[in-house]
N, C-alpha and C positions, 0 to 999 in steps of 0.2 A: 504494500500500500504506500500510499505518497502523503499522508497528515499533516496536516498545518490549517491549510486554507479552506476543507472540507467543508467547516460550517457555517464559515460565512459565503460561502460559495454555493449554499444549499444543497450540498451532499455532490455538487458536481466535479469534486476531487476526492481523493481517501478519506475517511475517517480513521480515528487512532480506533483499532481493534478490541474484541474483550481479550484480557492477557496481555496489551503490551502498553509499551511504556515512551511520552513521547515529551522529550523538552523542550519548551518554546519559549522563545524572547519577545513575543508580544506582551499586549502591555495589562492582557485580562483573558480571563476566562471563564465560563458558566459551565457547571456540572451535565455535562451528557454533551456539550457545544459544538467537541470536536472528536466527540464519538465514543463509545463505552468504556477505554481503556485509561489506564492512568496518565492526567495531563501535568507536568511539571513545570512552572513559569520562574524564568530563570533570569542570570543578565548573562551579558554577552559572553564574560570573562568565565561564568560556570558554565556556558554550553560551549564553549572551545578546550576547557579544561577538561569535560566529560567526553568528550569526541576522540581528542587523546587518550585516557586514561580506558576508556570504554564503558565506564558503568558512570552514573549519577556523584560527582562529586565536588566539594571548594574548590575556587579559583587561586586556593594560595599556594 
């Protein structure tokens, strides 16, 4: 799948699936918004830090 823009897109991109896990650097989010799965809203510096590292982590 491709998540991010899904919901405000009206389902006409991915949604984040049940089971997975999806970090975003927008600036909000509403439960179910961008799809069943867990949404994590981050800043830039923890979703580059996480990309590297591979799992969900600080940017220190």
């Amino acid at each position: 799948s491709n998540p991010g823009c899904g919901g405000c897109a009206e389902g006409m991109a991915g949604l984040v699936g049940e089971g997975e896990v999806e970090l975003s650097t927008t600036n909000r989010n509403f439960p179910g918004k961008q799809g069943p799965g867990k949404v994590y809203l981050v800043s830039a510096a923890t979703a580059a830090a996480s990309a590297v590292k591979g799992y969900l982590t600080g940017a220190w």
